[in-house]
MMTF fields as JSON, N, C-alpha, C and O atoms, coordinates in Angstrom:
{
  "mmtfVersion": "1.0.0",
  "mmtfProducer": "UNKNOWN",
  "numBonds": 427,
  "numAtoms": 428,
  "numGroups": 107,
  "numChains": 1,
  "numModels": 1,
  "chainsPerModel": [1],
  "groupsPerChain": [107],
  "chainIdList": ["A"],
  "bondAtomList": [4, 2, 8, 6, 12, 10, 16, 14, 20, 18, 24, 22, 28, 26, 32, 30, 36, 34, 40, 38, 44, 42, 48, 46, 52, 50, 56, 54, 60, 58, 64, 62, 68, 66, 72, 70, 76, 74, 80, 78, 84, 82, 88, 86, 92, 90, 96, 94, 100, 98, 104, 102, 108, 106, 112, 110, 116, 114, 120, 118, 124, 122, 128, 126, 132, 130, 136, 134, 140, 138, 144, 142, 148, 146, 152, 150, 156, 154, 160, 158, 164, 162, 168, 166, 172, 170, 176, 174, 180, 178, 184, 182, 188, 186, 192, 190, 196, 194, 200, 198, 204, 202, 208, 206, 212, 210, 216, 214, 220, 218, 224, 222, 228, 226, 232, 230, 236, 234, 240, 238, 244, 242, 248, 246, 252, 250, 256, 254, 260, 258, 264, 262, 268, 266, 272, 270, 276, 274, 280, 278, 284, 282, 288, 286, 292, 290, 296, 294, 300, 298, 304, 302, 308, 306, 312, 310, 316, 314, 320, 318, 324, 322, 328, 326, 332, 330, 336, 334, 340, 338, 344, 342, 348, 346, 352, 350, 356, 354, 360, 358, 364, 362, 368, 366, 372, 370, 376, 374, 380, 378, 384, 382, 388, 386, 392, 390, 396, 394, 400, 398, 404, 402, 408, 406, 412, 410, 416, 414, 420, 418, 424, 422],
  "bondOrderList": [1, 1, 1, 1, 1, 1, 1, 1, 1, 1, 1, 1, 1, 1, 1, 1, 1, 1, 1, 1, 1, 1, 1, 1, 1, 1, 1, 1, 1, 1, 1, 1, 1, 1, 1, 1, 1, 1, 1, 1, 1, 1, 1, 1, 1, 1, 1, 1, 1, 1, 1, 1, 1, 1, 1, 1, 1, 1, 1, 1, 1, 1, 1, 1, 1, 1, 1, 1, 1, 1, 1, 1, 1, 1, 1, 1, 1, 1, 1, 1, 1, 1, 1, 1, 1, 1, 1, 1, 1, 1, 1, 1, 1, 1, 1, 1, 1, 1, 1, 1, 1, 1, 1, 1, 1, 1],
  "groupList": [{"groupName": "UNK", "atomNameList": ["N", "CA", "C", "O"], "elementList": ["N", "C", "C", "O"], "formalChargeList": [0, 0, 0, 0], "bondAtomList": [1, 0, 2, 1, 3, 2], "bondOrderList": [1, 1, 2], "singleLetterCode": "X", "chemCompType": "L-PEPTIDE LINKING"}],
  "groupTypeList": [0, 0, 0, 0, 0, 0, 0, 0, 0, 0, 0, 0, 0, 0, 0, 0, 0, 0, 0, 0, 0, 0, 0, 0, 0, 0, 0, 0, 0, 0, 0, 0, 0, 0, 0, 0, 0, 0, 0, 0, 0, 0, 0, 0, 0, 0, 0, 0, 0, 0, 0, 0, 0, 0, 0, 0, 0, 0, 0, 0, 0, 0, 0, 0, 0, 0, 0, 0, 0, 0, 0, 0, 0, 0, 0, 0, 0, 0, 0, 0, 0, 0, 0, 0, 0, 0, 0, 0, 0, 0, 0, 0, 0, 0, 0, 0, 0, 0, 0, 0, 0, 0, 0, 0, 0, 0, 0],
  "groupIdList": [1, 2, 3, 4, 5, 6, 7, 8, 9, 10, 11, 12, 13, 14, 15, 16, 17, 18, 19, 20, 21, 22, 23, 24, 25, 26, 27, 28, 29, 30, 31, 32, 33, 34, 35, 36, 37, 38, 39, 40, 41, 42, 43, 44, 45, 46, 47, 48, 49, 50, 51, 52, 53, 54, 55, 56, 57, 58, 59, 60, 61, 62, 63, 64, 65, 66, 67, 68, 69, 70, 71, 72, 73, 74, 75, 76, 77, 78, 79, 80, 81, 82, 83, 84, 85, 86, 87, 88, 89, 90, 91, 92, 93, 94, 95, 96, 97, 98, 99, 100, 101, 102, 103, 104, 105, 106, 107],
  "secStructList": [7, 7, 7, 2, 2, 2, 2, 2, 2, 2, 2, 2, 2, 2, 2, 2, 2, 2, 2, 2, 2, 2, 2, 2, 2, 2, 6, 7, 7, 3, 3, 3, 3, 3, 6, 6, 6, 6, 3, 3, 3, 3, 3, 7, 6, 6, 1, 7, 7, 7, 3, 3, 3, 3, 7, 6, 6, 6, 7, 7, 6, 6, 7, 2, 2, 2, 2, 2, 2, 2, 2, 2, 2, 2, 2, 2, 2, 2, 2, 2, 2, 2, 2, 2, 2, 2, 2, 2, 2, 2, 2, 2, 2, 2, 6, 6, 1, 7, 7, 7, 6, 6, 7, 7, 1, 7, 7],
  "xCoordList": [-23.984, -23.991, -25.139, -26.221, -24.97, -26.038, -26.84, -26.334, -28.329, -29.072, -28.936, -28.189, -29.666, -29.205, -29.781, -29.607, -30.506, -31.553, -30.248, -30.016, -29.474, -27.828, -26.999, -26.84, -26.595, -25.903, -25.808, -25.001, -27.465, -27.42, -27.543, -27.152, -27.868, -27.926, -26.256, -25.852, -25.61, -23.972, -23.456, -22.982, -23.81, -23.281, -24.037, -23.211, -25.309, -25.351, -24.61, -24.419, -24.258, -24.116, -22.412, -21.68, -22.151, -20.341, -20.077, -19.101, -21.83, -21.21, -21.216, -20.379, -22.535, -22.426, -20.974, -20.373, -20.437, -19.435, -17.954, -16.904, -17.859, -16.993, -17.669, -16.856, -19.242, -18.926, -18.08, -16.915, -18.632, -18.636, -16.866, -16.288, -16.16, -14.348, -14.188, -13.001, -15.199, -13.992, -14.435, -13.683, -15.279, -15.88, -14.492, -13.99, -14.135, -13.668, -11.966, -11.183, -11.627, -10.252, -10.369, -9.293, -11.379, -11.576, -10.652, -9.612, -11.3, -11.069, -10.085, -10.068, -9.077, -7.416, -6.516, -6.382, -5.696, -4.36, -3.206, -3.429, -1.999, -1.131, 0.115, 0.324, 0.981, 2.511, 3.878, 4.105, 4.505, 5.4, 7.166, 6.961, 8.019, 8.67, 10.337, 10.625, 11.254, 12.427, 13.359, 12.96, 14.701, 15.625, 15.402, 15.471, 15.112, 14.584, 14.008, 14.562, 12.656, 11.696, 11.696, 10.913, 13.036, 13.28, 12.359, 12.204, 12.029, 10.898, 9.519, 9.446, 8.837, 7.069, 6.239, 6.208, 5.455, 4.835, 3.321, 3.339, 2.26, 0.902, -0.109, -0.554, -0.465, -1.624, -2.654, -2.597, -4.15, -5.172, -5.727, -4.833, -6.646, -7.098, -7.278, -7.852, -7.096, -7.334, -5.767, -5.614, -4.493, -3.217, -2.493, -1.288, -2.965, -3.357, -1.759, -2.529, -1.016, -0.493, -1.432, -2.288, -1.192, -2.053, -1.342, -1.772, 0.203, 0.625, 2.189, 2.477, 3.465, 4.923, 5.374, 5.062, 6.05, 6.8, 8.34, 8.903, 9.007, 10.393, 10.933, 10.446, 11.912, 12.776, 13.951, 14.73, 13.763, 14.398, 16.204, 16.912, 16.421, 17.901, 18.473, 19.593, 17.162, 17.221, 17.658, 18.761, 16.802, 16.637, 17.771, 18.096, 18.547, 19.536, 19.64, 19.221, 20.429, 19.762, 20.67, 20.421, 22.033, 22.891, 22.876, 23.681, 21.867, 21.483, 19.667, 18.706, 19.464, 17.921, 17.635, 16.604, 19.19, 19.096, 18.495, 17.285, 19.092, 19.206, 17.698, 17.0, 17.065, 16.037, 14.573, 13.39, 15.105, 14.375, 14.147, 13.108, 15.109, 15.393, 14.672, 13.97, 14.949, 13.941, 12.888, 12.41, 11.74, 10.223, 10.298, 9.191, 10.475, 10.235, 10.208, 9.095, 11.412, 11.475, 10.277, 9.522, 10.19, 8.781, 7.674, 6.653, 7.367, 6.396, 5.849, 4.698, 7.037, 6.564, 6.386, 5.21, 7.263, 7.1, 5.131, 4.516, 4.892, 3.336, 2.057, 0.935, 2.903, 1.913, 2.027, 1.27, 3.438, 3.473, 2.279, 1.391, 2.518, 1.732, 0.118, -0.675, -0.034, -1.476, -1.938, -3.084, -1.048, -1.834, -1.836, -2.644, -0.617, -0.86, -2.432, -3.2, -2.698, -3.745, -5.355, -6.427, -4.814, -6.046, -6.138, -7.185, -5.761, -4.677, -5.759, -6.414, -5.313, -6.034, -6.981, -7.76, -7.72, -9.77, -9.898, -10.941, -9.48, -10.177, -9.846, -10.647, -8.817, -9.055, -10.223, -11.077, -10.748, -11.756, -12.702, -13.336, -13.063, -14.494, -14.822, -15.85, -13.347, -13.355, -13.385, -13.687, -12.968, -11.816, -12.683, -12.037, -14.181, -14.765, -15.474, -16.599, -14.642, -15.275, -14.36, -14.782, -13.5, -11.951, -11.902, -12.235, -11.579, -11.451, -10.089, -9.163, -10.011, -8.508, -7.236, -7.316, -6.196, -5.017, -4.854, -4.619, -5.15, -4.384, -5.807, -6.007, -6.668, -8.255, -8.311, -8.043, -8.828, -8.555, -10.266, -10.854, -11.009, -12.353, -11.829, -10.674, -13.055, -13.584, -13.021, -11.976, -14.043, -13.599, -13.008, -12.416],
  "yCoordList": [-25.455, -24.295, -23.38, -23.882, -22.14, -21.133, -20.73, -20.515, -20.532, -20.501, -19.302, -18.452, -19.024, -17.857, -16.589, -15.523, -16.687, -15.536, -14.926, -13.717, -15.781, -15.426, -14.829, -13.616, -15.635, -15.42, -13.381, -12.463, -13.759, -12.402, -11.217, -10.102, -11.285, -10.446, -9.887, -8.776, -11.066, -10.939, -9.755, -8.618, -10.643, -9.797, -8.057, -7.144, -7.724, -6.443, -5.407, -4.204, -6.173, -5.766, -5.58, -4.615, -6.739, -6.197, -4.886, -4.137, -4.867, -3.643, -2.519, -1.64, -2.388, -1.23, -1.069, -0.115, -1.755, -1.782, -1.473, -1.1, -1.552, -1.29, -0.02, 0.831, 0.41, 2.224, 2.76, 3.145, 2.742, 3.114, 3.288, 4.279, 1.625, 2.62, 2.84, 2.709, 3.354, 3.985, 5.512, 6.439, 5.674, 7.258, 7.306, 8.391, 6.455, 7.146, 6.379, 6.082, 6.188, 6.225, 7.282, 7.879, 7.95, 9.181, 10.482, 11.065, 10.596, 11.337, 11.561, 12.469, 10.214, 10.801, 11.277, 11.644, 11.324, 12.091, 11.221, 10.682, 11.152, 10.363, 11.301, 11.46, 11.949, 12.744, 11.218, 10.309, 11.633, 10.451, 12.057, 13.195, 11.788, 12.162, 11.717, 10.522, 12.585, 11.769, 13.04, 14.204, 12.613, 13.841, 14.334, 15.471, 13.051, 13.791, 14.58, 15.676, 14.474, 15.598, 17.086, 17.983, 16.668, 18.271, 17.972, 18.9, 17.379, 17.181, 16.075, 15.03, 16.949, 16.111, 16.411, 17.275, 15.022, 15.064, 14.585, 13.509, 15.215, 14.907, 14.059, 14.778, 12.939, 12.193, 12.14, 12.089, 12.139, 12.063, 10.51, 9.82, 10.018, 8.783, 8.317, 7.229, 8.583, 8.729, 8.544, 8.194, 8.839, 8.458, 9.752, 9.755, 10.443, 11.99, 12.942, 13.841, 13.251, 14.884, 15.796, 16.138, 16.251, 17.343, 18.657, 19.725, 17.754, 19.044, 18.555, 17.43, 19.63, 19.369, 20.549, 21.732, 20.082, 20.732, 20.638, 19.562, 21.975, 22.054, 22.713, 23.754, 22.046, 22.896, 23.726, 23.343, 24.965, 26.002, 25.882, 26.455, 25.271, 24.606, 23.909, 23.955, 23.18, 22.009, 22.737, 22.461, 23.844, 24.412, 25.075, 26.088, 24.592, 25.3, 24.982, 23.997, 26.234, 26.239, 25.257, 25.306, 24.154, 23.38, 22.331, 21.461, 22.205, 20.507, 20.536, 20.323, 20.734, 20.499, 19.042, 18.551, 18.172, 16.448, 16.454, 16.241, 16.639, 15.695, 16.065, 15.079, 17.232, 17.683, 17.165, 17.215, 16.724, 15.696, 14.244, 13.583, 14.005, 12.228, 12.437, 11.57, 13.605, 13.158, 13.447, 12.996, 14.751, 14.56, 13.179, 12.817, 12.657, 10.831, 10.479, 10.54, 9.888, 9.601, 9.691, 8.747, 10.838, 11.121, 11.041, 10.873, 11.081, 11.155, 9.343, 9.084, 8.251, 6.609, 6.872, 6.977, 7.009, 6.731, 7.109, 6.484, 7.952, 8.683, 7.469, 7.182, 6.96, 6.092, 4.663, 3.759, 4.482, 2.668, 3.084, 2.306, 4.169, 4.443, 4.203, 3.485, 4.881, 4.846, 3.551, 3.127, 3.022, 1.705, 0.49, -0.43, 0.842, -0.157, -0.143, -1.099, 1.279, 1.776, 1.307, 1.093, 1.263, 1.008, -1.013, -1.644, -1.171, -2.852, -3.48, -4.435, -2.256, -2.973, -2.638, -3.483, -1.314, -1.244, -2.352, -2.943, -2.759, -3.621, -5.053, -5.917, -5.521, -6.408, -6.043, -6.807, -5.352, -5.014, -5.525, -6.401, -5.369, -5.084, -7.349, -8.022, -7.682, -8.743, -10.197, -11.383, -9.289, -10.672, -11.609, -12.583, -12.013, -13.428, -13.96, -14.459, -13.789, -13.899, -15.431, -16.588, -15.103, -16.136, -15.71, -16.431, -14.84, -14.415, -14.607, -13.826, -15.459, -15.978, -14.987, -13.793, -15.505, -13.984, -13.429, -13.98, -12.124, -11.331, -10.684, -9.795, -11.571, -10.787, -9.796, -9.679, -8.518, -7.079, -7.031, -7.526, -6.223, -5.73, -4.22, -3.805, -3.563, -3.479, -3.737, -3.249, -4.7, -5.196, -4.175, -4.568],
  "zCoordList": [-11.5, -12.379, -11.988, -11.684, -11.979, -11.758, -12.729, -13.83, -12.526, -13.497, -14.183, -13.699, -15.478, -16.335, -15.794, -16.384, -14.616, -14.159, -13.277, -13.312, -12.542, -11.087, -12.54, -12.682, -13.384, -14.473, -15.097, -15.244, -15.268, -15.951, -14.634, -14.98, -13.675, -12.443, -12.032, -11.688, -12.221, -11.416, -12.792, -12.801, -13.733, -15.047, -14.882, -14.879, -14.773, -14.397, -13.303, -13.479, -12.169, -11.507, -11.863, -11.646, -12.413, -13.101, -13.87, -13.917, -14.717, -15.395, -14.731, -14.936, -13.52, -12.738, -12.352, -12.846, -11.66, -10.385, -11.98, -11.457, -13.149, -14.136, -14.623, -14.984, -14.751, -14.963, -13.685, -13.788, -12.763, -11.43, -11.082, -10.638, -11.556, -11.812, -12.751, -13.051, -14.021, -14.879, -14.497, -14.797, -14.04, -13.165, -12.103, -11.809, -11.757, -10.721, -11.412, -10.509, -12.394, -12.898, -13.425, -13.45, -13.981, -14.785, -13.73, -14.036, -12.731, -12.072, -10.872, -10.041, -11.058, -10.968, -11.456, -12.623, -10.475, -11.179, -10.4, -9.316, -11.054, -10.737, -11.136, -12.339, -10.17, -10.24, -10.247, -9.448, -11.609, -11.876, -11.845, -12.267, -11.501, -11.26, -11.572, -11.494, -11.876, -12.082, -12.007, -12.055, -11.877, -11.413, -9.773, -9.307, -9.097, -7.444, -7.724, -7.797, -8.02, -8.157, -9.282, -9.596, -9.591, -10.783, -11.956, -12.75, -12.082, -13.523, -12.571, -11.923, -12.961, -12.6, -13.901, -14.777, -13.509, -15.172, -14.453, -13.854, -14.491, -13.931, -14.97, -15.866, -15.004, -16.096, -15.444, -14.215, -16.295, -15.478, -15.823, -16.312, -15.713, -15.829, -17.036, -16.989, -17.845, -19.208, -19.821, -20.991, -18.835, -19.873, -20.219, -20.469, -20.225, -21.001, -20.568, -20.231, -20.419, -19.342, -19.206, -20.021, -17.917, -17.724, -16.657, -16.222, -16.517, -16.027, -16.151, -15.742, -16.868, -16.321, -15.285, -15.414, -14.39, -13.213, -13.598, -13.804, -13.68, -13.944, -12.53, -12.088, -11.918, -11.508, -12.344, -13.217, -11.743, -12.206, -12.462, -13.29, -11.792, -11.404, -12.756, -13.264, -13.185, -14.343, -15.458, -15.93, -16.079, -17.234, -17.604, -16.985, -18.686, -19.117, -20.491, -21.101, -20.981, -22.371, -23.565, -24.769, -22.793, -23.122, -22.789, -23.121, -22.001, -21.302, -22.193, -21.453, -23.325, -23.826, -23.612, -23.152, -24.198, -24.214, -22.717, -22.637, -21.72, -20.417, -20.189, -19.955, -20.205, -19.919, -20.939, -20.603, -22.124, -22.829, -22.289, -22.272, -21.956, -21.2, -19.657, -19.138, -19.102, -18.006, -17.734, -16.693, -18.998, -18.627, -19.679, -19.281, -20.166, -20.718, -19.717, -19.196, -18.81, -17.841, -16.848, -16.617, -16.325, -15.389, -16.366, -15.699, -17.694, -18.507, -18.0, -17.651, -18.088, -17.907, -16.557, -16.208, -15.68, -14.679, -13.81, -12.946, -14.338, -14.235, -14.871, -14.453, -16.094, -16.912, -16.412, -16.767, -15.218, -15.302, -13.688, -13.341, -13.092, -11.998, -12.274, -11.665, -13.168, -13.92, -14.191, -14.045, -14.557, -15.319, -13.921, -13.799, -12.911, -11.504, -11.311, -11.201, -11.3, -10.334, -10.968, -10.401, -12.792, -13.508, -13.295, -13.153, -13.306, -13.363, -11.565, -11.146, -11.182, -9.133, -9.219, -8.778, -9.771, -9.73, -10.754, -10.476, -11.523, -12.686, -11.986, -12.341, -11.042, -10.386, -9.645, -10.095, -8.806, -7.551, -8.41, -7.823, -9.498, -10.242, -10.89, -10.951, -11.201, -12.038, -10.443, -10.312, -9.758, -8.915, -9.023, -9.409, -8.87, -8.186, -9.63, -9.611, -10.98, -12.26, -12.417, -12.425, -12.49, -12.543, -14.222, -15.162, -14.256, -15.999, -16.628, -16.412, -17.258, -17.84, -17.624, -17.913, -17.156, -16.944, -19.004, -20.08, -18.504, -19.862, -20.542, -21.371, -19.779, -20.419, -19.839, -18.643, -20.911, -20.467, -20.654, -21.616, -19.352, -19.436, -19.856, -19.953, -20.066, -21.056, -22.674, -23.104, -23.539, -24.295, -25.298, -26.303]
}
């Protein structure tokens, strides 16, 4: 077992290396898309929208449904992207902890 002096050192250095990606989850962006590209939906690191892309083609003023169903559509597709991406820095930061599967850092 490692003494509490390695203990508490590894543990600082976890939290650096966990500001350090949420600085830099902060500051992506992830384009989720659906309809071959006719609807884009932009999230930033945070989950958030921050931008929709319509093709012009799409918009009609008798299809509102279909055009509802697919920024949803690209709205998840943007967020399951997001969360891969949050999911692999938070492995980078945890991997040599062996932290039970399903334990989410930050608490």
């Amino acid at each position: 077992m490692k003494n509490m002096g390695d203990i508490m050192k590894a543990a600082q250095q976890m939290q650096t290396k966990m500001a350090e990606a949420q600085t830099r989850l902060k500051a992506m962006e992830v384009e989720g898309q659906s309809g071959a590209g006719a609807v884009r939906v932009t999230l930033n690191g945070e989950g958030r929208a921050v931008r929709v892309g319509l093709d012009a083609s799409i918009v009609a003023p008798d299809d509102i449904g279909m055009l509802e169903d697919l920024l949803v559509a690209a709205f998840n597709d943007a967020k399951g992207k997001m969360d891969a991406k949050v999911a692999q820095e938070m492995q980078s930061v945890t991997g040599g902890l062996g932290l039970p599967p399903g334990l989410k850092l930050p608490f």
